[in-house]
Each structure stands twice: as C-alpha cells, then as structure tokens.
N, C-alpha and C positions, 0 to 999 in steps of 0.2 A: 236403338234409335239414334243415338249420338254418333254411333262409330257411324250411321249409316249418313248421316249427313255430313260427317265429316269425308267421306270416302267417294262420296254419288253415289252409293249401294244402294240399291233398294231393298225389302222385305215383302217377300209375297207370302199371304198367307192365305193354302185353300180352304174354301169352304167348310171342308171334310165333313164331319158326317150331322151339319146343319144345311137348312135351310133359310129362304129367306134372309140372307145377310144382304143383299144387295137393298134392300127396304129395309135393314135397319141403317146402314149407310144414310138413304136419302134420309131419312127421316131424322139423322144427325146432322145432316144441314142445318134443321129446322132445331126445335127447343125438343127434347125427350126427359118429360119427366121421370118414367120409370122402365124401367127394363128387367125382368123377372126372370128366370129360367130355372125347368124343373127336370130331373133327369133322374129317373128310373134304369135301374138295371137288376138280371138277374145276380144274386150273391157273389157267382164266383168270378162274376167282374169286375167286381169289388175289393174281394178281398188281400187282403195284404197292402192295400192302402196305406201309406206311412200315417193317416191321421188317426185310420183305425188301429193299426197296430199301438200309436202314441200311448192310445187309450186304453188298449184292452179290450177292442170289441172283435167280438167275431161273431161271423154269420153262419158258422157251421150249425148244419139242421134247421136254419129259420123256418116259422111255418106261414107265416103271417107282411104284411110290406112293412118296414120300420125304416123312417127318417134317421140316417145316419149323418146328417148337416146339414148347417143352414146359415149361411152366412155368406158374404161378399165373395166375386168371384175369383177376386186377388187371394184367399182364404182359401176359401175350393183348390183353385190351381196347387197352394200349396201342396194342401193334403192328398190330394186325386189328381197329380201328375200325369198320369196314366191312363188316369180316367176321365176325364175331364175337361182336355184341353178345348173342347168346346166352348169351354168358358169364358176362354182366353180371348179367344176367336168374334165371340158373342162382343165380350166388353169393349175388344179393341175397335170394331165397326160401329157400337155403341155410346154411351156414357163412361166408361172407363171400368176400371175393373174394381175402385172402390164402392163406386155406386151399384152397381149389378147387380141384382140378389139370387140366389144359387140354393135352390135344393135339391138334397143326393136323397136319395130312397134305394134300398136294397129291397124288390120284391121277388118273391121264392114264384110268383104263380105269374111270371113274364119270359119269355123267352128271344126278345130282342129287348136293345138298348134304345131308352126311349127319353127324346126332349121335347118341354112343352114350352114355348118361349109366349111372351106376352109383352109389348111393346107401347107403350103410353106416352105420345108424342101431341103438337098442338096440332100440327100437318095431319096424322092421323095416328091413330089405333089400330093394333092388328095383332093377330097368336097365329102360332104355327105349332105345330107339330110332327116330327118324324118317330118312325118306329126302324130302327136299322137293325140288320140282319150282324149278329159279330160274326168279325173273321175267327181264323183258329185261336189267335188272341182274343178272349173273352171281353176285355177292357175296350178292345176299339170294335168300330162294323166296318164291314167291308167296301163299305162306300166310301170310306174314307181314298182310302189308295186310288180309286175313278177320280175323285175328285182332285186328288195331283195332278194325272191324268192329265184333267182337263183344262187347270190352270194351266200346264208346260204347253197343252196343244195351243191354248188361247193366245200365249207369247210370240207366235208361228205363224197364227193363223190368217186369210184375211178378212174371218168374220168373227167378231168377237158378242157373243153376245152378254149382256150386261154391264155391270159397274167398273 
C-alpha cells in the first residue's frame, strides 16, 4: 500500500471466488461491527497447508467435517496462503484482517469450495454464501480466473457495473 502511494499505483483486487464484496465496501462506509467468515472445503484442498503441516495434521481418510482454524483472517491468510486468500479479499473491503474472523472446515462429504460470510454493520446486516466449483487446483474454483476476467474487462469498459 505504501509503494502504492508512493508510486500512483493502484491495487485491484478481484472478487474471485466471493461474493458480495461490493456490500461489504458500502457497509464500510458506515460502522461494521463484525464480519465472520466460514469456508469449507473438500480435504484435499487443504492439504499441505503450511499451518497444517506446522502442526501435524492430516486429513488423509477423514470421515467426518473437522474445524481445522479459527482465528483472524491476517492468521488464516498465513497459514491457508493457498487457500484462503478469500480472506484477504474479505478483510480488505471490510474491517481489516485483524478483526475478521475466519473458519477453515475440512469436510470429506463436500465437493465444492464453500464461503459463508456474515456481515454485522449499523447500515445493515447481511450473509452470503457461495458454493464454487474448483478448478484442476483443488485449493481455488474456478470462478476465480472469470472474476479477473471481469475486473480487466471493467478497466476497458464503458459500463462498469458496481463499486
């Protein structure tokens, strides 16, 4: 952010594979008490996670969903680089990425990557949820890459719609 203003640069960041971010924007105008987000995945879009690996955990044969984190989404990003960067994305149009709160679930019985956000502002309240389809990379879906896509097209275009 520093080099960027020092520079004129800007930083666009897409959507990718959330929704809803143009309503957590407005709603950061206003006061946002909390901002939640929950994100399910099948295991082996998980695994090898540097947080998990830290630890020692593996998902191999899970049969059941198991909370693999839960903590801020400056924390998440660490660990779920990969995984996660939704979070980033989430915080930066939100409350920031110490406030955010972030849970990872590894569920065996899911077969897309899934976010459930939850928005608690004075302006308003609101959750959302996507279910994405992953690409041949398990960790991200494929909506992400559309959602470049549609940022470069938006740069171009002469209708922009949203924030």
């Amino acid at each position: 952010m520093e080099r960027a203003r020092a520079t004129g640069a800007r930083i666009l960041v897409p959507t990718g594979a959330l929704l809803g971010l143009d309503a957590v924007r407005a709603a950061s105008e206003g006061k946002i008490r909390a901002v939640t987000m929950v994100t399910k995945k099948p295991p082996a879009g998980l695994e090898g996670a540097p947080y998990l690996v830290e630890r020692g955990i593996s998902l191999a044969g899970l049969k059941a969903p198991r909370k693999v984190f839960e903590g801020s989404a400056r924390e998440g990003a660490r660990g779920f680089a990969a995984n996660v960067n939704v979070a980033a994305a989430l915080s930066l149009a939100g409350i920031g990425p110490e406030a955010t709160r972030l849970e990872i679930w590894a569920d065996p019985g899911i077969d897309r990557n899934t976010h459930e956000i939850k928005v608690d502002g004075e302006e308003a309240r609101f959750s959302m949820t996507i279910e994405n389809v992953p690409s041949e990379n398990p960790r991200t879906g494929r909506i992400v890459a559309l959602s470049v896509v549609a940022l470069l097209r938006g740069l171009v275009s002469e209708l922009k719609v949203g924030t």
